[in-house]
LUMFISE-211255 format. One record per residue (C-alpha): residue in one letter; x, z, y; residue number from 0. Coordinates in steps of 0.5 Angstrom, whole numbers. Last residue first. Layout:
% residues N
('a'; (X; Z; Y); NUM)
...
//
This chain:
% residues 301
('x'; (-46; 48; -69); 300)
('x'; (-41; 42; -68); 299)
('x'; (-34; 45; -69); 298)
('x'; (-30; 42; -62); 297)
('x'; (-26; 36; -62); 296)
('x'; (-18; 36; -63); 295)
('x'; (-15; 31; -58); 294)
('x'; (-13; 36; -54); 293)
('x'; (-9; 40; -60); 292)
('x'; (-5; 33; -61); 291)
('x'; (-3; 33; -53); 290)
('x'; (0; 39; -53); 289)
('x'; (3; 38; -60); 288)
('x'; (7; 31; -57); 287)
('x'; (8; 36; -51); 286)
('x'; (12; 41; -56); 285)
('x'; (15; 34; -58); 284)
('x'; (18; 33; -51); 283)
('x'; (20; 39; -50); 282)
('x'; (24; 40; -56); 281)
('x'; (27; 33; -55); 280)
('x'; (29; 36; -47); 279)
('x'; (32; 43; -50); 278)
('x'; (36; 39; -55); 277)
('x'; (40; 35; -49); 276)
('x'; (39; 27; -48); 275)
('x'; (45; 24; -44); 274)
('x'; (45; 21; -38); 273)
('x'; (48; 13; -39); 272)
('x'; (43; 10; -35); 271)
('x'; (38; 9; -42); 270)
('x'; (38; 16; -42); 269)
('x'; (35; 16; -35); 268)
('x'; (30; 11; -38); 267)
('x'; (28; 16; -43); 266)
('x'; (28; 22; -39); 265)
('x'; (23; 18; -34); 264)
('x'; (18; 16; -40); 263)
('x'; (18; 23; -42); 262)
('x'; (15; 25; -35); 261)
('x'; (9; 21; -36); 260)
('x'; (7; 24; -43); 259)
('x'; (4; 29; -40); 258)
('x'; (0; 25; -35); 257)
('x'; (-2; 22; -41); 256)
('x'; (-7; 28; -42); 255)
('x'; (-12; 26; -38); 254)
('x'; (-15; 21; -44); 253)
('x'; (-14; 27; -49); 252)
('x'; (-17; 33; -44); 251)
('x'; (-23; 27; -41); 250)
('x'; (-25; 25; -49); 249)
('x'; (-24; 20; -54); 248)
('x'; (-28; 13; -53); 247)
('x'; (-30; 11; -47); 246)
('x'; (-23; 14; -44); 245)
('x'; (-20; 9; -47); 244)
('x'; (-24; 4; -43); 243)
('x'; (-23; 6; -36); 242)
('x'; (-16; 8; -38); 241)
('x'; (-14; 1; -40); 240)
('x'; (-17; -1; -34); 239)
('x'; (-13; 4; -30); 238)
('x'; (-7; 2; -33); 237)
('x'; (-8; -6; -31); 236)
('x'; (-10; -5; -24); 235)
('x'; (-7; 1; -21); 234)
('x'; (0; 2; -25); 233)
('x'; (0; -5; -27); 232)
('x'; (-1; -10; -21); 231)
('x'; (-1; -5; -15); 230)
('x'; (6; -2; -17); 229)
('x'; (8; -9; -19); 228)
('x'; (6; -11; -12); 227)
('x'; (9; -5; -8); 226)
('x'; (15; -6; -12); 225)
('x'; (15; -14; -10); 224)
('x'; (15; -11; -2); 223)
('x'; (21; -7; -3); 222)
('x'; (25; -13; -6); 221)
('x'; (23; -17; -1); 220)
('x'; (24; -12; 5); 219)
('x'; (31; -10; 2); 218)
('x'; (34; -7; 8); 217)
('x'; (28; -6; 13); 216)
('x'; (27; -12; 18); 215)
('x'; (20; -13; 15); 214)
('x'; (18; -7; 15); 213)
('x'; (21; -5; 23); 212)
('x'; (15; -10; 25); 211)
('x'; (10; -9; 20); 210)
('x'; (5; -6; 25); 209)
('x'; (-1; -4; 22); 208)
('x'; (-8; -6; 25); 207)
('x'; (-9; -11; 19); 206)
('x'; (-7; -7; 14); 205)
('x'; (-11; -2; 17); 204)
('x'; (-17; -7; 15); 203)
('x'; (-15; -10; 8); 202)
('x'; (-15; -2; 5); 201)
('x'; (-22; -1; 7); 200)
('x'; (-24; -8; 4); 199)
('x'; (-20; -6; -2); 198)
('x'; (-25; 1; -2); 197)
('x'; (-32; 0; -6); 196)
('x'; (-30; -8; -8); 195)
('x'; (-24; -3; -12); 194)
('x'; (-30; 1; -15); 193)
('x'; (-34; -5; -18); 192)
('x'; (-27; -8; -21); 191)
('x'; (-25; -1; -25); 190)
('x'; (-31; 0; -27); 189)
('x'; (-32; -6; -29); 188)
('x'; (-26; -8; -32); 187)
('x'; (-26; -2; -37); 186)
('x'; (-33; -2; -39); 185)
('x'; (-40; 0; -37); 184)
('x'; (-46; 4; -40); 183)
('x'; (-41; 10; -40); 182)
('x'; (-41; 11; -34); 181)
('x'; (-44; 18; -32); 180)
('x'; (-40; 23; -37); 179)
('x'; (-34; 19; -39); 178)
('x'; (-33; 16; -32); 177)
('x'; (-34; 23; -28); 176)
('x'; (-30; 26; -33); 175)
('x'; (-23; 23; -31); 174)
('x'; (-25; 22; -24); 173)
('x'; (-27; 30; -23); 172)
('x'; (-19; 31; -26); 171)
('x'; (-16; 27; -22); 170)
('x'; (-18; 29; -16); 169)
('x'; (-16; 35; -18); 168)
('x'; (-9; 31; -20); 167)
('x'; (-9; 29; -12); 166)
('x'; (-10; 36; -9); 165)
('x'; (-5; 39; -13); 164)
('x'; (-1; 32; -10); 163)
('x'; (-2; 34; -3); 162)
('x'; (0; 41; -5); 161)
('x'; (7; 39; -7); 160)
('x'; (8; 38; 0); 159)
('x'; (6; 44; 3); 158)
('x'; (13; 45; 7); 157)
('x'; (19; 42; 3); 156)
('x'; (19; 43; -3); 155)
('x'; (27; 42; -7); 154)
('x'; (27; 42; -13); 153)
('x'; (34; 43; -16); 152)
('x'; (34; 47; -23); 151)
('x'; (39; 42; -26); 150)
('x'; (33; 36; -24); 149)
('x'; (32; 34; -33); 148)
('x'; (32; 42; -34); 147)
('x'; (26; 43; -30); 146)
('x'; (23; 37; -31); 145)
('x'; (23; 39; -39); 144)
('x'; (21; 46; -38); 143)
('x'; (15; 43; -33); 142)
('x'; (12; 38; -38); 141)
('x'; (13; 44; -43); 140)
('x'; (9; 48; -40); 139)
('x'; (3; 43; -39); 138)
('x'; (3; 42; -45); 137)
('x'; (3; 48; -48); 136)
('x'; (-3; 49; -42); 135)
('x'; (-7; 43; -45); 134)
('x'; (-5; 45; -52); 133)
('x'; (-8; 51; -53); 132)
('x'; (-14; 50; -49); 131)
('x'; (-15; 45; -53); 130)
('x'; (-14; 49; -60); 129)
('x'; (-19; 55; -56); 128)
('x'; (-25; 49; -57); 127)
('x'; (-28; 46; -51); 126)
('x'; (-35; 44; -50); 125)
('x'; (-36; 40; -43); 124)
('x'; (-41; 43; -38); 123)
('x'; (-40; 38; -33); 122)
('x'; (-38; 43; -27); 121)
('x'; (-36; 48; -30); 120)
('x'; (-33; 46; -37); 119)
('x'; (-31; 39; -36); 118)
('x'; (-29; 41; -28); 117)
('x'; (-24; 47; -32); 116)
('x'; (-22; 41; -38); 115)
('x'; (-19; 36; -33); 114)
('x'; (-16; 41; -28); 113)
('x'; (-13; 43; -33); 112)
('x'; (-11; 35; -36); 111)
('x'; (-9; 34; -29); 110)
('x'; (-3; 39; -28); 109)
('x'; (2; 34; -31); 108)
('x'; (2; 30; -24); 107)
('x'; (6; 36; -21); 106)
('x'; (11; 35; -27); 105)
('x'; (11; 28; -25); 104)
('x'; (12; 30; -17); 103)
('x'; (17; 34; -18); 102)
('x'; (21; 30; -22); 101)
('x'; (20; 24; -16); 100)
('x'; (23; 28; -12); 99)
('x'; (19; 32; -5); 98)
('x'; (18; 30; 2); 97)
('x'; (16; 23; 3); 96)
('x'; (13; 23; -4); 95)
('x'; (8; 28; -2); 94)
('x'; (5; 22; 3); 93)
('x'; (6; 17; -2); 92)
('x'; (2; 20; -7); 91)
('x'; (-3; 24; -2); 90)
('x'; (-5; 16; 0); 89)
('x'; (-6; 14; -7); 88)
('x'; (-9; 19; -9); 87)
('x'; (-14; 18; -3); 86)
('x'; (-15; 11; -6); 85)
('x'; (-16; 12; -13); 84)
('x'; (-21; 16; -17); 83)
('x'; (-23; 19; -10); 82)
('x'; (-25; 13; -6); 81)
('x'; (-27; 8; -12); 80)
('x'; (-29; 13; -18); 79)
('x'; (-33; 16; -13); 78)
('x'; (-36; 10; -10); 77)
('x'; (-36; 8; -18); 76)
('x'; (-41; 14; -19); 75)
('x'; (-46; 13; -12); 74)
('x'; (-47; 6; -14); 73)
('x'; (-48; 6; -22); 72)
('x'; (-56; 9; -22); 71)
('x'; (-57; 3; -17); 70)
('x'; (-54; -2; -24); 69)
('x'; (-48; -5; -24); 68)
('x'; (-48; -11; -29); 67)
('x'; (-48; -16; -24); 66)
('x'; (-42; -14; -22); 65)
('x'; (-38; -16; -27); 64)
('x'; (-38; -24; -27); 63)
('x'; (-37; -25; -20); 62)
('x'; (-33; -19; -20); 61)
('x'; (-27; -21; -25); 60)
('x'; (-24; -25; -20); 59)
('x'; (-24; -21; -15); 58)
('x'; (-20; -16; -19); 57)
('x'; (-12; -18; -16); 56)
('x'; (-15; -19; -9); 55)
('x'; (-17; -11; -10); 54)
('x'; (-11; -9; -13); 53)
('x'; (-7; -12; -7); 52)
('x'; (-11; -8; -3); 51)
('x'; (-10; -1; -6); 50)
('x'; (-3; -2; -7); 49)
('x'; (-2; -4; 1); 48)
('x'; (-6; 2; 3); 47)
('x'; (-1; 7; 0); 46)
('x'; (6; 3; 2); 45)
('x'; (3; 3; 9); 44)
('x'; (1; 10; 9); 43)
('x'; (8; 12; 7); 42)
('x'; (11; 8; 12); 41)
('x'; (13; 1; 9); 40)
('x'; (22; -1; 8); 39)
('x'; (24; 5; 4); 38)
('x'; (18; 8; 1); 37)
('x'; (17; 2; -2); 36)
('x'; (22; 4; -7); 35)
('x'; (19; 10; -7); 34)
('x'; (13; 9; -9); 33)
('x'; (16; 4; -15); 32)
('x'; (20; 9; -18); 31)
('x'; (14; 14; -18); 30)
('x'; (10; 9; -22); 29)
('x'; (14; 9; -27); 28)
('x'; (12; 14; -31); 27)
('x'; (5; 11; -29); 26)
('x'; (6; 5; -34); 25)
('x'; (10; 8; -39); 24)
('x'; (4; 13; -39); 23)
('x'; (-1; 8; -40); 22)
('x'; (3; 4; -46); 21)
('x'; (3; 11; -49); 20)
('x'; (-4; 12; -49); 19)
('x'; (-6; 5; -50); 18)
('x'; (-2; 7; -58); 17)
('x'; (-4; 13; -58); 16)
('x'; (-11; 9; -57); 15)
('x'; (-10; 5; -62); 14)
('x'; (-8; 10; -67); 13)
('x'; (-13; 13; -68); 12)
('x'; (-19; 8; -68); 11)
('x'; (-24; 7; -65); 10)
('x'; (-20; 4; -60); 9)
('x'; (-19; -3; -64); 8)
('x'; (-17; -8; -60); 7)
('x'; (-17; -15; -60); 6)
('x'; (-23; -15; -56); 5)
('x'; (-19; -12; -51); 4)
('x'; (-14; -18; -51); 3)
('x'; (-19; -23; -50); 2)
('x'; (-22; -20; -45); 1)
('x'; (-16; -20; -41); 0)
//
């Protein structure tokens, strides 16, 4: 892991659309994954298991990263432990026990604005006009292609769409939490220190949850291996890459991956035999704009 990070340049451009889109490939697929294990785990369960595994996962960097935790870090990597990652991940699945999976990208999408107003009120981020252009040209363009690659049938049961608005603020404080109080620590860190934060939690529900109708559920095997790779790419190794990214641009363009998510499932949905209509490709090079207008720092004075 190491070795790969020292081979990238994230001072440069190009190597960070380059992680920005290996990440959103990663979490565009995310929202299969979930469901996937929603067939054999109780929403909870599937949760609980994705943030377990990742701490088992990110042991082995703890003995070395650790120690570079200072007592100013703690109260930072407990948020970026409980609010980045695991109460997400419970109101992920949650939400996704009631609502489609498109839903819930164009949902997602909503983290960059959420990313840009706690960065300007709460952390005092400066903006230019081009970003907040392309942060809601983005988000416009997320929802247009969502609505018509579903043929206009959303579903929203209750308040279920809520749970993952709730999620993407979440987001949204996380992003600049680490971009304003942890700039001192890497990827890795950030993501091994806060998992310790959380896993153990995770590991004692697990513990008292009955598995019974789990294991007996059609494709457990397969199910349970979803739920692995959920844990393994979408909370270990993107997270990291994340972390790390965000080091080096800003909280609007790091969160903005979350409009490139639900370009991912179009591409996959093509490579099934749908096809790809003009208003899906202007979608998604007006979100390419939105995300290039994000990107765009401020005039210094």
């Amino acid at each position: 892991m190491n070795a790969i990070i020292q081979l990238v340049d994230l001072n440069k451009k190009t190597w960070q659309w380059f992680i920005l889109s290996i990440m959103a490939v990663i979490w565009g697929t995310s929202f299969i994954l979930m469901k996937r294990g929603l067939i054999s785990f109780s929403h909870t369960q599937v949760a609980a298991l994705r943030i377990f595994i990742s701490f088992v996962l990110l042991i082995p960097f703890l003995f070395n990263r650790i120690k570079r935790v200072q007592r100013k870090h703690i109260k930072s990597l407990i948020s970026v432990g409980f609010i980045g990652n695991a109460i997400p991940a419970f109101l992920f699945t949650k939400a996704q026990t009631e609502i489609s999976s498109s839903m819930a990208g164009v949902l997602n999408s909503m983290t960059p604005l959420f990313a840009l107003l706690v960065g300007l009120l709460i952390y005092k981020v400066k903006f230019n006009w081009l970003n907040l252009l392309g942060v809601f040209l983005g988000l416009a363009s997320a929802l247009l292609l969502i609505i018509f690659a579903s043929g206009f049938k959303f579903e929203i049961k209750n308040m279920y769409p809520l749970f993952i608005v709730l999620a993407t603020m979440m987001y949204a404080f996380n992003v600049n939490e680490i971009k304003e109080k942890l700039p001192d620590l890497d990827g890795i860190t950030i993501t091994a220190v806060s998992f310790l934060f959380v896993g153990p939690f995770a590991g004692i529900y697990l513990f008292n949850s009955n598995f019974t109708s789990a294991i007996h559920s059609h494709g457990f095997i397969q199910n349970f291996a979803c739920i692995f790779l959920l844990a393994l790419f979408s909370s270990v190794i993107a997270t990291i890459m994340f972390n790390n990214l965000i080091k080096y641009t800003t909280a609007l363009f790091t969160s903005s991956v979350t409009y490139l998510i639900p370009i991912i499932a179009i591409f996959w949905g093509f490579l099934d035999g749908e096809s790809l209509n003009f208003i899906q490709i202007l979608s998604i090079v007006v979100i390419m704009l939105g995300v290039y207008l994000v990107n765009i720092k401020p005039a210094q004075a």
